[in-house]
C-alpha positions in Angstrom: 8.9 14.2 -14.3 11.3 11.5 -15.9 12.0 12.5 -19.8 13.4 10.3 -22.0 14.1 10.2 -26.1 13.6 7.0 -27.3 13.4 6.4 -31.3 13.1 9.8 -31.7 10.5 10.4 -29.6 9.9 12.1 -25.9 8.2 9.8 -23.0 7.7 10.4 -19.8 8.2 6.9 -17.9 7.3 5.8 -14.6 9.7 4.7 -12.5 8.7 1.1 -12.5 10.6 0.5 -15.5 13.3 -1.9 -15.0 17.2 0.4 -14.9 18.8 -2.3 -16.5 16.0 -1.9 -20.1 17.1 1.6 -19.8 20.6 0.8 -19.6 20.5 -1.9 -22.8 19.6 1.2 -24.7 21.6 4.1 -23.4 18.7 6.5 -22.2 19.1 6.2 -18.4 19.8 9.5 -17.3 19.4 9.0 -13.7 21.9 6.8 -11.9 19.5 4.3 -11.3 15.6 3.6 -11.0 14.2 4.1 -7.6 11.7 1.2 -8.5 8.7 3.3 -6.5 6.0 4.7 -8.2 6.2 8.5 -8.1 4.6 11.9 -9.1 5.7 11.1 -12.8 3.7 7.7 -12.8 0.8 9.7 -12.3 1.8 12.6 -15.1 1.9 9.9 -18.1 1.5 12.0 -21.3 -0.9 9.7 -23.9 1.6 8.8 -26.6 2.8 6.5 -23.5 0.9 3.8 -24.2 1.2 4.0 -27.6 5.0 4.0 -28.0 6.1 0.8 -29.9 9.4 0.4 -27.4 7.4 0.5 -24.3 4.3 -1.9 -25.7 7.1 -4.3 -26.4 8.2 -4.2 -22.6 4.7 -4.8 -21.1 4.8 -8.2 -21.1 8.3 -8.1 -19.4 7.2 -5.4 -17.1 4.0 -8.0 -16.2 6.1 -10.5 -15.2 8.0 -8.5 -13.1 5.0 -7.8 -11.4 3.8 -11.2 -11.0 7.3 -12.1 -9.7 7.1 -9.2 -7.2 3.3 -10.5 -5.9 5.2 -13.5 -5.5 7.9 -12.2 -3.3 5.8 -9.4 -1.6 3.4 -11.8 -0.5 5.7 -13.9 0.8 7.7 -11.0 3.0 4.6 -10.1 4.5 3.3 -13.3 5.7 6.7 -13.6 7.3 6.4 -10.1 8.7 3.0 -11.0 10.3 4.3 -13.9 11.6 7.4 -12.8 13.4 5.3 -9.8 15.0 2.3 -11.3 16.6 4.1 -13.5 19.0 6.8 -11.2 19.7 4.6 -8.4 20.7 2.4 -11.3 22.8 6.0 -12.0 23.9 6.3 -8.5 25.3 2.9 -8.2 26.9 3.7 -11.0 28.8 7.5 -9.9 30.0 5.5 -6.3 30.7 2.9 -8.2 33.7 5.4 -10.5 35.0 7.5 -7.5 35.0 10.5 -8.8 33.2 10.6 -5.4 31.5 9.1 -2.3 32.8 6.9 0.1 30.8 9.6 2.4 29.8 11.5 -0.5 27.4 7.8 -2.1 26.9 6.9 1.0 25.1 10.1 1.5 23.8 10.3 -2.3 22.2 6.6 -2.4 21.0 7.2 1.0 19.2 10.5 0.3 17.5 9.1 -3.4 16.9 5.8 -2.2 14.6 7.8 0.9 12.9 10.0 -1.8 11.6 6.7 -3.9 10.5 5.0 -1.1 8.9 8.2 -0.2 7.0 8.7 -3.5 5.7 5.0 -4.3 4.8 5.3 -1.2 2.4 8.2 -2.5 0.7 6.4 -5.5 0.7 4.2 -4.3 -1.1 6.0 -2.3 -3.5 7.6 -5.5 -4.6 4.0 -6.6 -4.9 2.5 -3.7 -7.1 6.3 -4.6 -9.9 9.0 -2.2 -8.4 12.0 -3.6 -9.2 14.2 -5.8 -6.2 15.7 -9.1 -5.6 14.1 -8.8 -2.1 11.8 -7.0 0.0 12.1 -5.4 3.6 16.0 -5.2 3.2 16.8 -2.7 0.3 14.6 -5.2 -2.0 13.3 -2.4 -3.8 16.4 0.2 -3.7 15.6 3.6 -2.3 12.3 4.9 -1.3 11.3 8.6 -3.1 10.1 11.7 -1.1 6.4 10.3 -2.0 7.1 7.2 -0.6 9.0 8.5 2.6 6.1 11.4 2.9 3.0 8.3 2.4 4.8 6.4 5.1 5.7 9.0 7.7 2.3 9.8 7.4 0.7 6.3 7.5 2.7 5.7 10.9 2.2 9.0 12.8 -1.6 8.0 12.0 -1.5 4.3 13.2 0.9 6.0 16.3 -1.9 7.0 17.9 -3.5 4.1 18.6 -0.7 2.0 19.4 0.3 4.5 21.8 -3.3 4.2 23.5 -3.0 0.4 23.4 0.1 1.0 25.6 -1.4 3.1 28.4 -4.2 0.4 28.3 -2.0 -2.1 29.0 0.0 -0.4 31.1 -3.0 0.7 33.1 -4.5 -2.9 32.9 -7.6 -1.1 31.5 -7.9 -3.3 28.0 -11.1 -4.9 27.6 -11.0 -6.5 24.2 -9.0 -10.4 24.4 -5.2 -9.9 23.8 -4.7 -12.1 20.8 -7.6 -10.5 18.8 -6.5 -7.0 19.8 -3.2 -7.4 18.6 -4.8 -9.4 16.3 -6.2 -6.0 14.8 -2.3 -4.7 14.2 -1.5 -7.5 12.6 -4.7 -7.2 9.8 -3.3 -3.0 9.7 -0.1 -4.6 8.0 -2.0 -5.3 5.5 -3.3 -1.7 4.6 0.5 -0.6 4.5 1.0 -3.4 1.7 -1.9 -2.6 -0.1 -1.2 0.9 -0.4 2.3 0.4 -1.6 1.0 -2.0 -4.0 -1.3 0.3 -5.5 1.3 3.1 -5.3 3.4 0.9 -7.4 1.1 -0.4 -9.9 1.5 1.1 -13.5 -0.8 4.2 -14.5 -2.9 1.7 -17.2 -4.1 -0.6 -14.4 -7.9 -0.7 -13.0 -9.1 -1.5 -9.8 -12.1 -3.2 -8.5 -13.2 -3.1 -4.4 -14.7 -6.8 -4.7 -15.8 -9.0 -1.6 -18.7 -10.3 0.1 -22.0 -8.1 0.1 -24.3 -9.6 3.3 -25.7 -8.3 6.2 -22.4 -7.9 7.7 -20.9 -5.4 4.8 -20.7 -1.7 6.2 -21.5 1.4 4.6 -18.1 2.3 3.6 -17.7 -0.9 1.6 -20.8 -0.5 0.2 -19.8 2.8 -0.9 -17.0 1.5 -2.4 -18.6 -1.4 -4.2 -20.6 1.1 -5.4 -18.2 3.2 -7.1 -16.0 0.8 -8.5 -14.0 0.1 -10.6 -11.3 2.7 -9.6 -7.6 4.1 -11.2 -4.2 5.0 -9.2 -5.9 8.7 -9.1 -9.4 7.7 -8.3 -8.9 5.0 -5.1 -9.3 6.6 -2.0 -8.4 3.6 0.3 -7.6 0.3 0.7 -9.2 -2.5 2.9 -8.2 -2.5 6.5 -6.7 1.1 6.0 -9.4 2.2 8.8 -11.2 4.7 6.7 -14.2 2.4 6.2 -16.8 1.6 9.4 -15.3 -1.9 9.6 -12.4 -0.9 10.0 -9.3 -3.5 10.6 -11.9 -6.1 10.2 -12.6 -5.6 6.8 -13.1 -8.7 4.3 -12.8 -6.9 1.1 -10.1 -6.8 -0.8 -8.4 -5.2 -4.6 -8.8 -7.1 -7.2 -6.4 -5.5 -10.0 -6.2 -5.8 -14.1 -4.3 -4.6 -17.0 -6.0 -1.9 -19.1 -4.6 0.8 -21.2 -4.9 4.1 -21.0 -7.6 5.1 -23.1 -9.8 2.5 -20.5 -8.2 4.2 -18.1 -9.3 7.6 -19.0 -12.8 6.3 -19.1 -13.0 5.1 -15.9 -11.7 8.1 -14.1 -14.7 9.9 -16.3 -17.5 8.1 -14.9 -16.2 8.7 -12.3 -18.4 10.4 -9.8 -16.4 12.1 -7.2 -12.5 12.8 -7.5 -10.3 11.0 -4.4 -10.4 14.1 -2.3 -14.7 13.6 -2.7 -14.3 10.0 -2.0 -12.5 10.8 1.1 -15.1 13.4 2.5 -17.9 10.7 2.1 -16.2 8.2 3.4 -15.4 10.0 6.2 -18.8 11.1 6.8 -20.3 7.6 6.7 -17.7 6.5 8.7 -18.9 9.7 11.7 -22.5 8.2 10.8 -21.7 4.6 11.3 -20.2 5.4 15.1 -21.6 7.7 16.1 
């Protein structure tokens, strides 16, 4: 945890504060802010949000964010945009046999490591970690949370890009091309989501909103059900795959300012903690198929 003395007092700050605010006043002890949200950001002691220094950074650190939305948006829509032809590009090289399936795999695989990495930082910039960019250093260096969130997310979305490959190598696909890669283009999304919720300030709430029709699946159900959520409470994010509609999902997080105190009430009523809202998800998930 990040300690700082400011007026006299201790506070524990979360890394989204801006290096060059703690500069202005002497107290950065670090060399620089990382501009991710890390384990500290989720350790806020209470007399955070009443300390008079930081209220009178809020707004500031609010425009930040809405600057970063701005630019994270932006940088994935580009991301999406460059990938979907280019792996359509490769499918096509691989059956007229420009390539073979040694450099097919190889290209596809380097090709979405690079978009899943950059969607995160994306969405870092999104959820107000500080950058001039995002997807080329944007948002400085990623923490040992970040780096552990990320390797993690990929080894899990490896899996079935690696049996998309055998299937294409094997000619064995059944679903359309475009709309199955399609479906790797909408899992971008779920990498920029969860940055931006892993960058988001402790006092923020978040609401699971979108449609409820006949089409809406259990697991978004579940979650409208349970909302509004906190940064310790939310146990996934739309398209993440953990819900039964999985890459096709049409909900999305709709985020606000709170305070703490709001805060602390929402994480009461809480039913279940994120590790219980991860155990019924899964299970409605098993239900749903099968």
């Amino acid at each position: 945890m990040l300690e700082y003395t400011i007026d006299g007092n201790i506070v524990f700050l979360p890394s989204f504060v801006l290096a060059e605010q703690l500069e202005q006043d002497g107290q950065l002890l670090e060399g620089k802010a990382l501009g991710t949200a890390r384990e500290e950001d989720m350790q806020l002691v209470q007399h955070f949000g009443d300390n008079r220094w930081l209220h009178s950074k809020k707004e500031e650190l609010a425009a930040a964010r809405k600057k970063g939305q701005t630019v994270g948006k932006r940088k994935l829509k580009k991301v999406m945009a460059g990938v979907e032809p280019k792996f359509l590009g490769l499918i096509y090289d691989l059956r007229e046999e420009k390539i073979d399936e040694k450099q097919f795999k190889k290209q596809v695989t380097a090709m979405m490591k690079i978009a899943w990495r950059e969607s995160f930082l994306a969405g870092l910039r999104a959820g107000g970690a500080k950058g001039t960019g995002a997807g080329k250093g944007g948002v400085g260096e990623l923490s040992e949370v970040d780096l552990k969130w990320l390797k993690s997310a990929s080894k899990h979305e490896m899996r079935f890009l690696n049996k998309f490959i055998k299937q294409l190598i094997e000619g064995t696909t059944k679903m359309p091309l475009v709309k199955r890669v399609g479906m790797y283009m909408d899992a971008l999304t779920s990498f920029y989501e969860s940055a931006r919720v892993i960058a988001l300030p402790r006092y923020t709430i978040i609401h699971w909103t979108g449609p409820h029709d006949d089409r809406t699946c259990a697991g978004c159900a579940y979650m409208d059900e349970n909302t509004p959520f906190t940064k310790m409470t939310l146990p996934t994010t739309p398209r993440a795959g953990m819900t039964p509609c999985l890459t096709n999902c049409r909900h999305r997080l709709m985020v606000r300012r709170g305070n703490l105190q709001e805060v602390a009430e929402v994480e009461k009523d809480q039913k279940y903690t994120r590790a219980g809202h991860i155990r019924n998800l899964r299970k409605i998930k098993r239900e749903a198929h099968g």
